[in-house]
C-alpha positions in Angstrom: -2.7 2.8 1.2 -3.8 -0.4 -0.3 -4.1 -4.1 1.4 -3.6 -6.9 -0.4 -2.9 -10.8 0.5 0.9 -10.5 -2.0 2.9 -8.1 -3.2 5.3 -9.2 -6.3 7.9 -7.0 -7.1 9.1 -7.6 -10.5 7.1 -8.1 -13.8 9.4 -10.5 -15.7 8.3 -14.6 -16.1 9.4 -15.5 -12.1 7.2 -12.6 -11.2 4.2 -12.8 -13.9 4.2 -16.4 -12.8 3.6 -16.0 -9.3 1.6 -13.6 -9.7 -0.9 -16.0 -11.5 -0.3 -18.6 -9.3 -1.7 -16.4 -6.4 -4.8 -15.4 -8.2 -6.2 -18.6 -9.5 -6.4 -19.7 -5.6 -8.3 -16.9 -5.2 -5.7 -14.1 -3.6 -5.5 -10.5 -4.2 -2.0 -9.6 -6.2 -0.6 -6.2 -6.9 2.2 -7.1 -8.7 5.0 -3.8 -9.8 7.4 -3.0 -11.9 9.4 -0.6 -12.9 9.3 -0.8 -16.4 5.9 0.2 -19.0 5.9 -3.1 -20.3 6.0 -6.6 -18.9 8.0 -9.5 -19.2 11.6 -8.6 -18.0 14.3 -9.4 -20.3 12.2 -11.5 -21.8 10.9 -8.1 -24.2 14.0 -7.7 -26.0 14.4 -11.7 -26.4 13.4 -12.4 -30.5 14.6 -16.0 -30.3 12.6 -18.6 -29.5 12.9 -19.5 -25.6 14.0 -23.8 -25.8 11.6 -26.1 -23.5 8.2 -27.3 -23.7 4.6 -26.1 -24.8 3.5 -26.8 -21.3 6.3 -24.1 -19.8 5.4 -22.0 -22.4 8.1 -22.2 -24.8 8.8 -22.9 -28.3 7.8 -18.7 -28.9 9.7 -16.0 -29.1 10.7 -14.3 -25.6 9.3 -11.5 -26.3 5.5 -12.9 -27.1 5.8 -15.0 -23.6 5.8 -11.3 -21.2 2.4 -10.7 -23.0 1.1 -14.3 -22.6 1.3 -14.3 -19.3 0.0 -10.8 -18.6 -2.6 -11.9 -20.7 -3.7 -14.8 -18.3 -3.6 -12.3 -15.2 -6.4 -10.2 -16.4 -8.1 -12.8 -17.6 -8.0 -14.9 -14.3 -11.6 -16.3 -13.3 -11.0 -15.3 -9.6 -11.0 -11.7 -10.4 -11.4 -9.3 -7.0 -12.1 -5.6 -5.6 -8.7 -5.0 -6.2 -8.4 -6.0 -10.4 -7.8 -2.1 -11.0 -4.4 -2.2 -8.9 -3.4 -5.9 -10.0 -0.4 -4.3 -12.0 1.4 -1.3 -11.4 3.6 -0.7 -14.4 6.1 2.0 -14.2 6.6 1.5 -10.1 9.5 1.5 -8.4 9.4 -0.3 -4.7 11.6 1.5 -2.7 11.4 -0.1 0.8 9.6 -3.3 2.2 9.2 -2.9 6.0 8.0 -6.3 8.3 5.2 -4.8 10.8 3.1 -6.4 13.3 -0.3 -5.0 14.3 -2.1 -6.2 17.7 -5.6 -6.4 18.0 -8.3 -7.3 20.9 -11.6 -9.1 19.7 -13.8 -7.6 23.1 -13.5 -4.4 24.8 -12.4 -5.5 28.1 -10.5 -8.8 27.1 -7.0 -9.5 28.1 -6.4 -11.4 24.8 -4.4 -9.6 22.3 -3.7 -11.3 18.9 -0.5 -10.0 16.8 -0.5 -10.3 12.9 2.3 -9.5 10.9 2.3 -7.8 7.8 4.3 -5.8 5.2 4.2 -2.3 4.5 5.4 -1.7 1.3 6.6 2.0 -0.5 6.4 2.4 -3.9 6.6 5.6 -6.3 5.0 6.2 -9.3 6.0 9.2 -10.9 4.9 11.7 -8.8 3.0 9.7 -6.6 3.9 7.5 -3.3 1.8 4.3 -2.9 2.1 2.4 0.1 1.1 -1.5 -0.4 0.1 -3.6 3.1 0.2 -7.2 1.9 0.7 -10.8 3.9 3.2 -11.6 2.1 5.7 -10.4 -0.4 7.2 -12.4 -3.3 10.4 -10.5 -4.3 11.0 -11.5 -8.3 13.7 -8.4 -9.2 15.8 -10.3 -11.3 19.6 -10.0 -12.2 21.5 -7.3 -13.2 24.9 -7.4 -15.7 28.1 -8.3 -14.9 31.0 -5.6 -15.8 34.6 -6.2 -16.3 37.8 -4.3 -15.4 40.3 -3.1 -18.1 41.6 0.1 -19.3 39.5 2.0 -20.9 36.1 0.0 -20.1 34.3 3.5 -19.4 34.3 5.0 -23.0 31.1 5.5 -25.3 30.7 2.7 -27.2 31.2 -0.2 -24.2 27.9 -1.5 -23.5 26.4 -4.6 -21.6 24.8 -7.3 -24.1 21.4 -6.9 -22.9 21.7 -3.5 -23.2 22.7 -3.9 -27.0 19.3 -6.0 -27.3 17.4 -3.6 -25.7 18.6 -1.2 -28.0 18.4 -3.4 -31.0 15.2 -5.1 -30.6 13.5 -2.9 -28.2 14.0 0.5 -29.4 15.3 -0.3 -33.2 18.9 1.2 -32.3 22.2 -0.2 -33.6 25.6 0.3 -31.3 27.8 0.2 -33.8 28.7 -1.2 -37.2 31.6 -3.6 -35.6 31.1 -4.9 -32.3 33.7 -7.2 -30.8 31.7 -9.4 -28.4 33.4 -11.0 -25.1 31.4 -13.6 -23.8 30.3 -16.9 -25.7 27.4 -18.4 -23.3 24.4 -18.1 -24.4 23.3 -14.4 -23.7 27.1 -13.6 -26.2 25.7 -16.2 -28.8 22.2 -14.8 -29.2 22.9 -11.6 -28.9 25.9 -12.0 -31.9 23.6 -13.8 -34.4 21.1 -11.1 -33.5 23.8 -8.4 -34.9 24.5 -9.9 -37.8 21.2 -10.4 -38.7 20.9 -6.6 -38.6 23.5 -6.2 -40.7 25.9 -5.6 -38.1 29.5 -7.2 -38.4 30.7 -9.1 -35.3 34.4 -9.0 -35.6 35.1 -11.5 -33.3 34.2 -13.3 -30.2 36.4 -13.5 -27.2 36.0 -16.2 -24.3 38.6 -17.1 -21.3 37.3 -20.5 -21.1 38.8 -23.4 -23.2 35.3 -23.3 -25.4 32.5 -21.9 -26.0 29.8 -21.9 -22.8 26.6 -22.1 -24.5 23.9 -24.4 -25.9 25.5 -26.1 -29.2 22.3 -24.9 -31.4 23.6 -20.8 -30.8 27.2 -22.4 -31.4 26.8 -23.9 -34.3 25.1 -20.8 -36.1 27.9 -18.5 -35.1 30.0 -21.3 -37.1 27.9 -20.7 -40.2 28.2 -17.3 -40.1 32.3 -17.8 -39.3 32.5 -14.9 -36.6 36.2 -15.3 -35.4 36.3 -16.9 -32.3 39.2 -16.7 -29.7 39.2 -18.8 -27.0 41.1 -18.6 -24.1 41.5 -15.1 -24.4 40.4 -11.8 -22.4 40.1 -8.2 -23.1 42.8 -5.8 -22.5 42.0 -2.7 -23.2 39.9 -0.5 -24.9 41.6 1.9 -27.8 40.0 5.0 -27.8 40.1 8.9 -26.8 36.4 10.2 -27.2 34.9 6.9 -28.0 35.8 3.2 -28.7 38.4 2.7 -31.9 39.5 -0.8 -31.6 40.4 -3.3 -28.6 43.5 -5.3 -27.6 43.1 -8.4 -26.6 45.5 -11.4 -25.2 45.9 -14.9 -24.4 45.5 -16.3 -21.1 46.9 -19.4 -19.6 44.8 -21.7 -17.0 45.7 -20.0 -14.2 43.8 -17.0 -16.5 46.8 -15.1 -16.1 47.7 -13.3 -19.6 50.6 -14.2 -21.6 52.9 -11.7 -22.3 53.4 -11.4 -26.3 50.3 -12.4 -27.1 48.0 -9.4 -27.4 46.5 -9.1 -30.9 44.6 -5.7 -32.0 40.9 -5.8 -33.0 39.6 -2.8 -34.9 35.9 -2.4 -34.0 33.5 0.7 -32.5 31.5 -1.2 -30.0 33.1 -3.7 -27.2 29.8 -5.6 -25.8 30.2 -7.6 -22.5 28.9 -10.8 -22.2 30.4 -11.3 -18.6 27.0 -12.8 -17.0 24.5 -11.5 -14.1 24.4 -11.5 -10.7 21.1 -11.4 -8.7 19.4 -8.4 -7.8 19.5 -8.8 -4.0 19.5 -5.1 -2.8 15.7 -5.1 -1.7 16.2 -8.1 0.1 19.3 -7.0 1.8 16.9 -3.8 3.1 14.2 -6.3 4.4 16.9 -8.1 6.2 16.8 -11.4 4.6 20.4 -13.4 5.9 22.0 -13.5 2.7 24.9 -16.8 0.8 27.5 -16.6 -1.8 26.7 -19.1 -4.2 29.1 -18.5 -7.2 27.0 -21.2 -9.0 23.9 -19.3 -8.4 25.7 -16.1 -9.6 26.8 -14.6 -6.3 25.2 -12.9 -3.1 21.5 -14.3 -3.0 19.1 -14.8 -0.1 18.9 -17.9 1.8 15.7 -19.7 1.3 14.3 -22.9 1.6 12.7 -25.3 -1.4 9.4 -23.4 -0.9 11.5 -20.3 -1.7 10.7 -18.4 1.6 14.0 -16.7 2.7 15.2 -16.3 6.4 12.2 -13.2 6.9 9.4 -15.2 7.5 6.7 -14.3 5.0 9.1 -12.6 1.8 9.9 -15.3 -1.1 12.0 -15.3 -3.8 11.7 -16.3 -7.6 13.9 -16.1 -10.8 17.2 -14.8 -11.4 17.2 -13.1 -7.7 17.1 -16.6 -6.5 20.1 -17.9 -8.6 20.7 -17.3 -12.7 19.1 -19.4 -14.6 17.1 -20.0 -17.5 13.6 -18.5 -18.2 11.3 -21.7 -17.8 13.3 -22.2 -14.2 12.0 -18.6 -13.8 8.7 -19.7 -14.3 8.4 -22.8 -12.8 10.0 -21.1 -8.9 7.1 -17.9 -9.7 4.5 -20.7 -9.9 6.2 -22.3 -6.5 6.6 -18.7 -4.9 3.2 -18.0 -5.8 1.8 -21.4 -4.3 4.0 -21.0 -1.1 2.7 -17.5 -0.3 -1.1 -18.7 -0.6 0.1 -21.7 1.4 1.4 -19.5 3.9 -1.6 -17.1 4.5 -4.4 -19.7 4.1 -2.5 -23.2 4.0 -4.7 -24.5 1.7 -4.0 -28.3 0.7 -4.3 -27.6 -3.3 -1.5 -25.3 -2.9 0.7 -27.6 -1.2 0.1 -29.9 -3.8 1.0 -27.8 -6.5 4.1 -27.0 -4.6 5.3 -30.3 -4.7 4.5 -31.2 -8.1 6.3 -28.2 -9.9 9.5 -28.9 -7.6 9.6 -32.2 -9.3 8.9 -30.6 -12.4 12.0 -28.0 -11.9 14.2 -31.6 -10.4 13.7 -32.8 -13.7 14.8 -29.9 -15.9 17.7 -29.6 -13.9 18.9 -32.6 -14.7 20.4 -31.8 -17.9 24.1 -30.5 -18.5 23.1 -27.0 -18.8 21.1 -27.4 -15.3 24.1 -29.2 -13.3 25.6 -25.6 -11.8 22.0 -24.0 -10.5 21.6 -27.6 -9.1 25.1 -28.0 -7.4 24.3 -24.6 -6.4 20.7 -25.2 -4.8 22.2 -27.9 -3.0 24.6 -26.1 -1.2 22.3 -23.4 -0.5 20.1 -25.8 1.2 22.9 -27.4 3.4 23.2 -24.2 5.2 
């Protein structure tokens, strides 16, 4: 057993973030994670992430998961509990609210009641149970699949698992990959291919044109991967493994058009289909949960401060709507803040709170920002 003021589960930039946040006002973090290596999908990210020096951007993804690790152990408010600040390789497995009950005198009538979490996490072999104050739930978002015939052989993979196995492990998937998907994670993760001397054989997308940022467009131009628009994925040709796809057009009510299918020889189909949060721990705590298709689906409720219906356990990142990395960072730093605020209600936190809300306001505004905003904003009218 270990107490602690926070408890943040997850070790990518929401998470890493909060984490600092807590311990530069002085709190005691554990923060774990599941993986051996910080940073969330940010380890497997070789581009540059877009966005200031002050969010720290302008580096490669992968180099920001070790910046801010860096700046947790070297945090001038170190404490007793700096050996168990991070728990790599951790899985948390069950988050329980409690409430203790205490008398100051023998003899006094007065009780006083505190609630607390108690926290189960394994690693490896061994069960560590976490009492914290308060727990800042940063698990991310997991990918989206999609339904056609044959979507279950060898050689169908998720994009970030292609990058993962690409950039993380030094893997290829195949030698043609057909990619469906062209936001941003489909972009990257194409030019990333052909840069390894993989050929893309085409890029498939239902919408009308291409969903991501113009920069990862425009490359994908260059390099004149085939691009079919308003088109979806049929099936997946194939007895032991992946030999080819069919694809077909849709029309706008994304119904496919009968004569239209087109065959695609490749050995690797990759899914670019999107994420949806990772909500499962907070479903187990009992948080009240919203669909938000804006925000990526079924996410906990919470307020600006990013404290969810369970008094006490905030979210941050992806779990709290997809988005982009720096908004990742910017809701740990919040999450962080509003936990501290919570247990000791310092005014400096507050403070901070409000400033980095007008700092995430302001990112927002832009064109790629419009859906997590529309989506924010109907979270918080309910």
């Amino acid at each position: 057993m270990k107490e602690i003021d926070i408890l943040v589960v997850g070790g990518g930039p929401a998470g890493l973030s909060a984490s600092i946040t807590a311990r530069e006002f002085g709190a005691s973090v554990i923060l774990v994670d599941e993986n051996d290596k910080m940073g969330g999908q940010l380890v497997k990210q070789t581009h540059k992430i877009f966005g200031s020096k002050e969010h720290i951007c302008g580096v490669r993804g992968l180099d920001i998961g070790s910046i801010l690790e860096t700046r947790i152990h070297t945090n001038k408010n170190t404490n007793i509990h700096e050996k168990y600040t991070i728990l790599s390789s951790t899985s948390c497995i069950g988050i329980y609210p409690k409430e203790s009950q205490t008398t100051h005198l023998r003899g006094c009538p007065e009780v006083k009641s505190q609630k607390f979490f108690e926290c189960l996490t394994v690693r490896g072999e061994e069960l560590i149970t976490i009492k914290s104050k308060a727990v800042i739930v940063a698990t991310g978002a997991s990918e989206n699949m999609l339904l056609f015939k044959g979507n279950d052989l060898p050689g169908v993979y998720g994009a970030g698992a292609v990058q993962t196995l690409m950039n993380v492990y030094g893997v290829i998937p195949g030698k043609n990959v057909l990619m469906v998907g062209s936001g941003n994670i489909g972009l990257i993760v194409s030019y990333q291919l052909m840069q390894a001397g993989i050929n893309v054989v085409g890029i498939v997308e239902a919408l009308l044109g291409i969903g991501g940022y113009l920069v990862h467009a425009a490359r994908i131009r260059r390099l004149e991967i085939p691009i079919y628009t308003s088109h979806t994925i049929k099936e997946a040709i194939g007895k032991e493994e992946v030999r080819g796809a069919i694809i077909a057009e849709i029309d706008t009510n994304w119904k496919e058009i009968n004569g239209t299918e087109k065959r695609i020889e490749c050995d690797t189909i990759c899914l670019a289909a999107g994420l949806s949060p990772s909500c499962e721990l907070l479903n187990q705590i009992g948080c009240k949960m919203a669909y938000i298709p804006e925000l990526g689906g079924w996410i906990a409720q919470h307020s600006q401060n990013l404290e969810t219906s369970v008094k006490g356990v905030y979210v941050a990142g992806d779990v709290s709507g997809i988005e982009e990395a720096v908004t990742a960072m910017l809701e740990g730093k919040i999450a962080g803040a509003s936990a501290v605020f919570g247990i000791y209600g310092y005014k400096e936190a507050k403070n901070l709170i409000n400033k980095t809300l007008l700092d995430i306001e302001e990112f927002r505004k832009g064109p790629f920002g419009e859906k997590a905003r529309i989506g924010k904003e109907k979270l918080l009218k309910i």
